[in-house]
C-alpha positions as CSV (number, residue, x, y, z in Angstrom):
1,X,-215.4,1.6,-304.5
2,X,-214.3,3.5,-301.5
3,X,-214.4,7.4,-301.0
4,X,-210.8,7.2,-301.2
5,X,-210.1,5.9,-304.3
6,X,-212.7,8.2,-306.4
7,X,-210.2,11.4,-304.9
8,X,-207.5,9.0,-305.7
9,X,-208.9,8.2,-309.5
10,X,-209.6,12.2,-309.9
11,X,-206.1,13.4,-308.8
12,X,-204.7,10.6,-311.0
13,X,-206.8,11.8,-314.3
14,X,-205.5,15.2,-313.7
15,X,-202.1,14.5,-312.9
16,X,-201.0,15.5,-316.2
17,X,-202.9,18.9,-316.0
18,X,-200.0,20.5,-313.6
19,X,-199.8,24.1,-313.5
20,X,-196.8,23.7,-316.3
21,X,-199.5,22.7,-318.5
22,X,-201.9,24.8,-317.4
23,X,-199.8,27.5,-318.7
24,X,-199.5,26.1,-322.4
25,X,-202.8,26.4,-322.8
26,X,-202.1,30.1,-323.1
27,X,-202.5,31.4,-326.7
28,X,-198.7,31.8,-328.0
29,X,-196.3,30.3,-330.7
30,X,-194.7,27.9,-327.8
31,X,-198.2,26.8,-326.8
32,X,-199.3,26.0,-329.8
33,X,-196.7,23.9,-330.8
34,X,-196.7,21.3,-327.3
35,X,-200.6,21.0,-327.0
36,X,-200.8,17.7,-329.2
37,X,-198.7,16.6,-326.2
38,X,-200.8,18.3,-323.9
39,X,-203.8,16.4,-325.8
40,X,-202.0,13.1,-325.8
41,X,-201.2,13.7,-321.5
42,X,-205.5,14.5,-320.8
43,X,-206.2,11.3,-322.9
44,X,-203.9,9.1,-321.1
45,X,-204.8,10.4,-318.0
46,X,-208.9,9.8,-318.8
47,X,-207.8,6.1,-320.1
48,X,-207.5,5.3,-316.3
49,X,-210.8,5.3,-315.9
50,X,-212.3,2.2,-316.7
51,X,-215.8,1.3,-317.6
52,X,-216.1,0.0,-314.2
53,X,-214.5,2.9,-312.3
54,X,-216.4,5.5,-314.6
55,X,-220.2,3.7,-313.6
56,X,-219.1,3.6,-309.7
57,X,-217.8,7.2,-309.5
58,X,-221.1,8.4,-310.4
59,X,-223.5,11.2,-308.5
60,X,-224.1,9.0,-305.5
61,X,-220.3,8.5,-305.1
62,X,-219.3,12.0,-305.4
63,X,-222.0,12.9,-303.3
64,X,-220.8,10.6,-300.5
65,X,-217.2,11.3,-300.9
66,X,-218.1,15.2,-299.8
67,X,-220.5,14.5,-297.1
68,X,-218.1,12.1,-295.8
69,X,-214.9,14.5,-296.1
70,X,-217.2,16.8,-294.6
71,X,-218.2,15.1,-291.5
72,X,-215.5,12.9,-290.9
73,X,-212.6,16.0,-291.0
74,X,-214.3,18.8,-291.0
75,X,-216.1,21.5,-293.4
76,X,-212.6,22.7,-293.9
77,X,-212.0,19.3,-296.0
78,X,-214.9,19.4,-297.9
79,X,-213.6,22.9,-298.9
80,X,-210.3,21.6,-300.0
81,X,-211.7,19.4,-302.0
82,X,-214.4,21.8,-304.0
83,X,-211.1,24.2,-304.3
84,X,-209.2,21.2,-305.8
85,X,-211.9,20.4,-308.1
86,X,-212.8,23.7,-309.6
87,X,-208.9,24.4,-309.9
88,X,-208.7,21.0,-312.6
89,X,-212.1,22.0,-314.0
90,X,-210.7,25.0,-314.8
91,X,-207.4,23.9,-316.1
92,X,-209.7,21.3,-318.7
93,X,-212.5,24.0,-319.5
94,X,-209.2,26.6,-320.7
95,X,-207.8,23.7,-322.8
96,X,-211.5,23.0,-324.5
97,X,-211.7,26.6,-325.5
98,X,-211.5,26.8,-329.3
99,X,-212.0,30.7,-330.9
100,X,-213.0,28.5,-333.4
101,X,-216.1,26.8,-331.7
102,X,-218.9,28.6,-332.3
103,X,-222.6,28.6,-331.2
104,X,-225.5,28.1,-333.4
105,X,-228.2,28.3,-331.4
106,X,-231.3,25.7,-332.5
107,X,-235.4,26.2,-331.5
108,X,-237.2,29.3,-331.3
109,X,-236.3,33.1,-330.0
110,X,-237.3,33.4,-326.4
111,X,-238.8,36.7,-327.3
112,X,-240.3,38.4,-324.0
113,X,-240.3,34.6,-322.1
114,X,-235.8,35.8,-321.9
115,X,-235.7,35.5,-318.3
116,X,-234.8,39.0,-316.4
117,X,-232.3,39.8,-314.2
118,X,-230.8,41.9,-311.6
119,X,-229.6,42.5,-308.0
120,X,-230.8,45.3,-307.1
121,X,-233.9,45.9,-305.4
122,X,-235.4,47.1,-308.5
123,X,-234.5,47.3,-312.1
124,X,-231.9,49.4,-312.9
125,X,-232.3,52.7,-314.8
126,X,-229.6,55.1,-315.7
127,X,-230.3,58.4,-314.3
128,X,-228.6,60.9,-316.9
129,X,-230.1,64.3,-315.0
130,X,-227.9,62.7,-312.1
131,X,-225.3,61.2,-313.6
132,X,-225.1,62.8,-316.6
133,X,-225.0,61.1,-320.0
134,X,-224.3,57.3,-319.8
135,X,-220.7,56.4,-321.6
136,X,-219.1,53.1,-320.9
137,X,-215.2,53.1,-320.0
138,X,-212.4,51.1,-321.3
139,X,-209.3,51.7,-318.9
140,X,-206.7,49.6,-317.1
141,X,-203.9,48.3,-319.0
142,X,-204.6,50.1,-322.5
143,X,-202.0,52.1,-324.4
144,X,-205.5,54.7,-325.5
145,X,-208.1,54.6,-321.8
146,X,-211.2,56.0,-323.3
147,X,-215.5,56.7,-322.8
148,X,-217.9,55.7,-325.4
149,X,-221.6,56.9,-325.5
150,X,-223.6,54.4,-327.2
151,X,-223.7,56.2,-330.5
152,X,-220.1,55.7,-330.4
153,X,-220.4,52.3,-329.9
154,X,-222.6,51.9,-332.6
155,X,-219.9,53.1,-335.2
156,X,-217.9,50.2,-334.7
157,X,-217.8,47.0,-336.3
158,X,-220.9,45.8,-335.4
159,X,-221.8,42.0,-334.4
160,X,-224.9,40.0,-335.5
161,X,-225.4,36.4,-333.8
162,X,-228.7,34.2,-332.9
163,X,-227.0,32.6,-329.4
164,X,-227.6,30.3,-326.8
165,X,-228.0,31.6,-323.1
166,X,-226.7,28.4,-320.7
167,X,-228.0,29.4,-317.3
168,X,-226.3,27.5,-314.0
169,X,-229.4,26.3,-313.4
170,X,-229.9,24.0,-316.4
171,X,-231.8,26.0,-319.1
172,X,-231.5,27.9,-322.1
173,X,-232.9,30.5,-323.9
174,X,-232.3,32.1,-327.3
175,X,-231.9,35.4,-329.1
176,X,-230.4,37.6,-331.3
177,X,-228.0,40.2,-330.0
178,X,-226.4,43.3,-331.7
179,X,-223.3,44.9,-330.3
180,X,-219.5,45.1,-331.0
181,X,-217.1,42.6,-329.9
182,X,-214.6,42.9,-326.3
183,X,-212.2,41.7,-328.9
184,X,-213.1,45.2,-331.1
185,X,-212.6,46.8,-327.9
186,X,-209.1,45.7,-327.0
187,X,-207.8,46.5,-330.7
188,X,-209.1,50.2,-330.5
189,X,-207.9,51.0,-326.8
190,X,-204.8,49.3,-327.6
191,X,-204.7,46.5,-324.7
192,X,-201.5,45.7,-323.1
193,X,-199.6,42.5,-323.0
194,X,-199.9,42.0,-319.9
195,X,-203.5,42.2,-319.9
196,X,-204.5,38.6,-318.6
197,X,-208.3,39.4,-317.6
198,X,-211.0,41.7,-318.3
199,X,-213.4,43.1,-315.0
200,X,-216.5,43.8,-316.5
201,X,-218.1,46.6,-314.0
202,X,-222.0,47.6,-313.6
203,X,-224.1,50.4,-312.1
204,X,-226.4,47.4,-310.7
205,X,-225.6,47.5,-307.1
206,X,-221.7,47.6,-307.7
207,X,-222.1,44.0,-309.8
208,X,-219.0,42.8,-311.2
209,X,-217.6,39.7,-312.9
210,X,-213.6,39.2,-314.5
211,X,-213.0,37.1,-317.0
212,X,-210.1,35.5,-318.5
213,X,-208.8,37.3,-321.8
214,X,-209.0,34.5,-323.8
215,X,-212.7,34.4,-323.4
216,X,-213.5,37.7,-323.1
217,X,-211.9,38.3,-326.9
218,X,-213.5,34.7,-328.2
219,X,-215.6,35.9,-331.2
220,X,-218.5,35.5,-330.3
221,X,-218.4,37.7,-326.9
222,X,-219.8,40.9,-327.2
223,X,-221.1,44.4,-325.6
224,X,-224.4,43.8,-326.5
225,X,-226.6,47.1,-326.8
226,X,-229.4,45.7,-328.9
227,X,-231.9,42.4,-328.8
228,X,-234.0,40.7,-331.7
229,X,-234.2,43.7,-332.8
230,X,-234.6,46.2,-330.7
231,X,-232.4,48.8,-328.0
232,X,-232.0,47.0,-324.8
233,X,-234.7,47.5,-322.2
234,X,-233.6,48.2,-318.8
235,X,-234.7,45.0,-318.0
236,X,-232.6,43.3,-320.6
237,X,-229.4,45.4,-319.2
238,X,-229.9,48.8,-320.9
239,X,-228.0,50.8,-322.1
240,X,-225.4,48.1,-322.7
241,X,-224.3,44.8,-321.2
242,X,-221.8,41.9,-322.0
243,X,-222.9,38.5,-323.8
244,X,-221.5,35.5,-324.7
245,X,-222.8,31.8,-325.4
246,X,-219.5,30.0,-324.5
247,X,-220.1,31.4,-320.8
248,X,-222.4,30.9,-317.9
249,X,-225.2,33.5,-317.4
250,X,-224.4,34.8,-314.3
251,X,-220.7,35.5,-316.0
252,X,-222.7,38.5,-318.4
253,X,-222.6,41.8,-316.6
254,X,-225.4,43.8,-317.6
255,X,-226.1,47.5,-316.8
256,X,-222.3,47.7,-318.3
257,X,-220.3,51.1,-317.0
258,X,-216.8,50.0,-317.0
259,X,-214.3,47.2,-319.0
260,X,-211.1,46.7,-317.5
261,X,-207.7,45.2,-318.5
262,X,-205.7,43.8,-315.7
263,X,-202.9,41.8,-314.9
264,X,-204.7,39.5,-312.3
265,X,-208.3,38.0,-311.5
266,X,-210.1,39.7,-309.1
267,X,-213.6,37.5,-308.8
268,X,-217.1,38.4,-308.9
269,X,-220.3,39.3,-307.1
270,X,-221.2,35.2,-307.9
271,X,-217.5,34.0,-308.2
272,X,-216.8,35.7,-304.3
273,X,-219.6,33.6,-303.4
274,X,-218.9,30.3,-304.4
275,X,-219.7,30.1,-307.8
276,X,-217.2,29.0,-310.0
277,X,-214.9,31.7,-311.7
278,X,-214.7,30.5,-315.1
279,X,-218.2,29.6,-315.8
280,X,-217.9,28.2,-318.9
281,X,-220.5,26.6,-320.9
């Protein structure tokens, strides 16, 4: 099969995914109603790949078809064609989004093997006799912006759950987390309609990561301030950070200081670098 036709067979197996449909995947009565259609579209447009087509646009292929768009027109091609692809991964990761999928994670708790992380030069630790008493701000576009110490956030409805953690890389690791859901959040701020995304802000070198609303209010995302157990450590993300199975690892700000409503994305420390936005799992 040529380089050609595998971007051919793609763009053809997403043809149905235009931005028109992209836009009923969006949580109203509308929606609702025209995604058995929407289903219906995907599945024809997956049914043009044969068994045939399916074995030869394997690794190999796709492999080839970049190096080759890279060296025969450019890196500028290459680019397009990462763009093109996340853009239609996107579109299909929104439309498998259930808030009715949930994780139950399987094996043992990671314990102290959970893997660490941060990108500053070292851990971060909140420095209250400098900064005075941590809180963690909910502004943007919110009828009621407001500041909650962590006792505060411990007085609302709390959330138990034994999760997965999907790194990028390929692993997983398990625990339990305590904490209150984003969703818990938006009800008691009061967010806005047009709230589209959530920027999750840190004190860890300015790291940042937005999120679609969708996921950030799927039940099973959280402000996390507690692990099996325990308060969070610093090096867990103390004294609060955000959690969620049905995303990528590098999509959970930790060393939390500020959730924001907006009407637009506005990337990430990982997203602005290539990483894909959406990160989900």
């Amino acid at each position: 099969m040529s380089q050609l036709r595998v971007v051919r067979l793609v763009e053809r197996a997403y043809t149905s995914l235009s931005v028109r449909d992209a836009e009923a995947i969006e949580a109203t009565p509308e929606s609702n109603a025209r995604k058995p259609m929407l289903r219906q579209e995907v599945s024809n447009a997956v049914s043009l790949f044969n068994r045939r087509d399916f074995l030869a646009v394997g690794a190999s292929s796709l492999t080839t078809a970049m190096l080759a768009a890279c060296g025969s027109h450019g890196p500028d091609e290459a680019e397009k064609l990462l763009r093109f692809a996340e853009r239609q991964n996107e579109v299909v990761e929104r439309w498998l989004l259930r808030h009715t999928t949930m994780d139950h994670a399987r094996g043992r708790n990671a314990g102290k093997a959970f893997p660490m992380y941060f990108i500053s030069k070292t851990v971060p630790v909140w420095d209250a006799s400098a900064r005075g008493p941590w809180t963690l701000e909910v502004s943007g576009l919110v009828d009621r912006p407001m500041r909650f110490s962590l006792e505060e956030l411990g007085k609302l409805p709390a959330r138990r759950q034994r999760v997965d953690h999907f790194c990028v890389e390929g692993w997983n690791a398990v625990a339990e987390w305590w904490g209150v859901r984003v969703s818990e959040l938006a009800r008691v701020v009061g967010a806005q309609a047009d709230a589209k995304y959530v920027d999750f802000r840190s004190f860890d070198s300015d790291f940042h990561e937005s999120w679609d609303l969708e996921s950030a209010t799927h039940p099973q995302t959280i402000i996390a301030y507690a692990k099996d157990g325990k308060f969070l450590p610093p090096a867990y993300g103390a004294p609060a950070r955000l959690h969620s199975p049905i995303k990528l690892g590098y999509k959970s700000t930790k060393y939390l200081t500020s959730v924001v409503f907006m009407a637009k994305r506005n990337g990430g420390y990982w997203s602005d670098q290539g990483y894909e936005w959406y990160g989900g799992t």
